[in-house]
C-alpha positions in Angstrom: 12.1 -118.4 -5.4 9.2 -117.6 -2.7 6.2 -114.7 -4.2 7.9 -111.6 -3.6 11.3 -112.2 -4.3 13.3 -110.0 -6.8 14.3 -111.6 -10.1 18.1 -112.2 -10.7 20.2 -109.9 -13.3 22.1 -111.4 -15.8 25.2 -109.2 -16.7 24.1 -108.9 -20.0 21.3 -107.6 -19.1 22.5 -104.7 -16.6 24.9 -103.6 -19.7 22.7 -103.7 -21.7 19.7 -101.5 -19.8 22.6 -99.1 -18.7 23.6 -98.9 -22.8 19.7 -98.1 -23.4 19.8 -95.4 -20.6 22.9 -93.5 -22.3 21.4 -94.4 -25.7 18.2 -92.2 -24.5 19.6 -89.1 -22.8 22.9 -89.0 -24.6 22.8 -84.9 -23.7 22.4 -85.4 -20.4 25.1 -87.9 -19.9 27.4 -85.6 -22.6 26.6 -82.2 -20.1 27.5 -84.1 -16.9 30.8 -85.7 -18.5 31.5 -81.9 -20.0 31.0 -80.4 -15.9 32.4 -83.2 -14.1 35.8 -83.4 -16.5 35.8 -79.3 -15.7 35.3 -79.6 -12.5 38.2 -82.3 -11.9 40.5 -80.1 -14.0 40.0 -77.0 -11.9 40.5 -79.5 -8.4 43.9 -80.4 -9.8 44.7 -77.0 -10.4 44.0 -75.7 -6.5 47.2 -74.8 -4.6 48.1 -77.3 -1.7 46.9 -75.1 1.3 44.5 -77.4 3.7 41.1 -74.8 2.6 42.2 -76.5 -0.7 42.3 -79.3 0.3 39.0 -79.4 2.3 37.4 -78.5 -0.6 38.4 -81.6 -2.6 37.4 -83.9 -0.2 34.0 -82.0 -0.2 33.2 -80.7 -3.3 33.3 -83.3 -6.1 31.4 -85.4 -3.5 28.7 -82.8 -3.8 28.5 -82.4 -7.4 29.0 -86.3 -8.3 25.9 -86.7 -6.1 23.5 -83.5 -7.3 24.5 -84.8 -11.0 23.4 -88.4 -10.2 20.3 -87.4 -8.7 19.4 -84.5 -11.8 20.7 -87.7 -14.3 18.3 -90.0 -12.4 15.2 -87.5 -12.3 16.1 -86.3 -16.0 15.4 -90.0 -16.7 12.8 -91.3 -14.4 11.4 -88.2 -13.4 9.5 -89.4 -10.1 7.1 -91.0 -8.8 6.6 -89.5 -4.9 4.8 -86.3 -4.4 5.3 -83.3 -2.1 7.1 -80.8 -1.8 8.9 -81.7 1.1 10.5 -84.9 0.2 11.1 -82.8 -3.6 13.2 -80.3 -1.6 14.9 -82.9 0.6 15.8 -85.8 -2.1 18.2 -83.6 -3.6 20.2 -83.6 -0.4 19.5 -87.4 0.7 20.9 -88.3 -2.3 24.4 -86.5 -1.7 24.5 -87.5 1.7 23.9 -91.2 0.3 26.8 -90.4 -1.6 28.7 -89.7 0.7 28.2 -92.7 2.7 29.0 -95.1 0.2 31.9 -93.3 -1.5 33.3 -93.7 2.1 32.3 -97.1 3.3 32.8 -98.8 -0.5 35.9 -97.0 -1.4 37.6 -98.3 2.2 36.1 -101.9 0.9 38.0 -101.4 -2.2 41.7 -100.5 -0.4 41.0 -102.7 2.4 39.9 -106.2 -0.2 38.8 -105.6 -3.4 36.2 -108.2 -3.1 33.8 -106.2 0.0 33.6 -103.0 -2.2 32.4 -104.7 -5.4 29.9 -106.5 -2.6 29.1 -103.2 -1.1 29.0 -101.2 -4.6 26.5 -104.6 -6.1 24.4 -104.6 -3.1 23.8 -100.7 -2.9 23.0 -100.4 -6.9 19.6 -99.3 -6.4 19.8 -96.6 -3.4 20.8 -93.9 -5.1 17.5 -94.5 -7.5 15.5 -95.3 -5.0 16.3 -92.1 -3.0 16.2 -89.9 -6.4 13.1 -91.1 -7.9 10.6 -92.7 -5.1 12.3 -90.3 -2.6 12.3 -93.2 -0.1 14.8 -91.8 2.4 18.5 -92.2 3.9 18.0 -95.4 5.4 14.9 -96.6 3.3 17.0 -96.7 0.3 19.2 -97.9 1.7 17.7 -101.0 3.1 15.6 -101.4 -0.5 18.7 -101.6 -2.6 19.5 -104.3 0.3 16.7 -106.5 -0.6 16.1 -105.7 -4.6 19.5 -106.7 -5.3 19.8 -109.9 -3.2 19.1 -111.9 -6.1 21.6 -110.8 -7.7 24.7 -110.0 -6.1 27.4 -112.1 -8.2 26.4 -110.3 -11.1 26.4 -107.5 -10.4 29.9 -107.6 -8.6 31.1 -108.8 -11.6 29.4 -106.2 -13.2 31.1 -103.4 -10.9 34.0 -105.1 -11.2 33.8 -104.3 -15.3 33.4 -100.6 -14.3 36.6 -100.8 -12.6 39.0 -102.7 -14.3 39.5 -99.0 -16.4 40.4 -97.0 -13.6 42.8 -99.9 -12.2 44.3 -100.0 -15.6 44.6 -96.7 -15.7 46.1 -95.9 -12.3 48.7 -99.0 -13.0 49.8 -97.2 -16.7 50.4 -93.7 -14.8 52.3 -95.7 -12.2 54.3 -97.5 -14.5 55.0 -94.8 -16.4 56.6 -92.5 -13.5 58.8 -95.8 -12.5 59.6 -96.3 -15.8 60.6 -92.4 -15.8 58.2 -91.9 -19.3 58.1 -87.9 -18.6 54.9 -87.9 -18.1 54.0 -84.0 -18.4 51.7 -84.8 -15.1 51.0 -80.6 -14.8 50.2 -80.3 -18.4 46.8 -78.7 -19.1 46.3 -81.7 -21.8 47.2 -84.4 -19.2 44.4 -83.2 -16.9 41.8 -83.2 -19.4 42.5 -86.3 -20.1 42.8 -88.4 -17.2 39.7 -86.2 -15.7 37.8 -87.4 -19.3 38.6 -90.9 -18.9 37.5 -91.0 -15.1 34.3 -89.2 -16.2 33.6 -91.1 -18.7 33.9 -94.3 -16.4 32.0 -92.6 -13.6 29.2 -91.9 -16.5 29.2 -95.6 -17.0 29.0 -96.5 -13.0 25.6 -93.8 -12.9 24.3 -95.6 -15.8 24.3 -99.0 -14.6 22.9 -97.5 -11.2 20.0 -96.3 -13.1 19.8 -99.9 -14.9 20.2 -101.8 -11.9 17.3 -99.0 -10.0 14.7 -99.9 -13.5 15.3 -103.7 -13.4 14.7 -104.1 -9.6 11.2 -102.0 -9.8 9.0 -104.4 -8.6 7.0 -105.5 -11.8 9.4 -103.3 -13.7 7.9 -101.9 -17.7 9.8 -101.8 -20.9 12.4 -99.4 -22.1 9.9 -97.3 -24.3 8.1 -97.1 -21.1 10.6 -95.7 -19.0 12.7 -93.8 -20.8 10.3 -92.7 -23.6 
């Protein structure tokens, strides 16, 4: 490995830092679950009219990537100044968001194998654009090179984060072939499917902000990060 080069991640360790992050702002994490399980429960409930469904394609985009970037600030704060890049990180960070739930979420129904590339090698944009406020393309191109140490375990680590949701997804489907009766409109239903996605997706935005920590070039300690 050549001066400069990023360290490689161990699985371990990304669970681990991601388990530390939670551990720290457990009322953060608990609020964004709480909206993002409400919010999900009040998409399902929208009628079927195309305004509808404009608005979830749009919306939860939107809030998944404000709450990422208030998670990631609540827990790095940041380390750029001015108050331009402060007014314009908020919105660089959904429209990162947007991005790479689009091009990652076509590498996962395409081949599963170039979205968990795509999700490994992007781990650190969304921190990077949060907190140093680096840009579209700047973030993107850092979590490029932070993470190419490490891209095997981290794909294995994404593919941890998914394995839920697939299992889930499967269950419902088997269920409905099986003709279980699942009550699929029931208010109870919702909540929980939409608590067991948040709860996965709280997971995901917790090994971003692991993944951001451990590829800071000369990276501190827990206490001194999330103290």
């Amino acid at each position: 490995m050549s001066i400069g080069d990023p360290d490689r991640l161990e699985v371990s360790q990304v669970l681990r830092e991601a388990s530390a992050l939670v551990g720290a702002h457990p009322l953060a994490f608990i609020l964004a679950t709480a909206i993002y399980t409400g919010f999900g429960v009040w998409i399902d409930d929208q009628d079927p009219s195309w305004t509808a469904q404009l608005t979830m394609l749009i919306a939860p985009v939107i809030l998944q990537g404000l709450l990422q970037y208030l998670l990631l600030r609540n827990a790095f704060g940041d380390v750029a100044g001015g108050w331009a890049g402060r007014a314009l990180a908020p919105v660089i960070v959904i429209t990162l968001q947007l991005g790479l739930w689009t091009v990652i979420g076509l590498g996962y129904m395409l081949l599963l194998l170039p979205g968990l590339y795509l999700a490994a090698r992007m781990s650190a944009a969304l921190g990077m654009a949060s907190v140093e406020r680096a840009g579209l393309l700047a973030s993107i191109a850092g979590s490029w090179r932070r993470t190419r140490a490490s891209v095997w375990p981290l794909v294995m680590v994404h593919a941890i984060l998914l394995f839920p949701v697939v299992a889930l997804l499967v269950g419902l489907f088997a269920a409905a072939l099986m003709g279980q009766g699942v009550a699929y409109e029931s208010i109870e239903f919702r909540v929980i499917t939409n608590l067991a996605f948040g709860v996965v997706t709280m997971a995901g935005w917790a090994v971003v902000g692991a993944v951001y920590r451990l590829t800071i070039p000369s990276h501190g300690t827990h206490e001194d990060v999330f103290g």
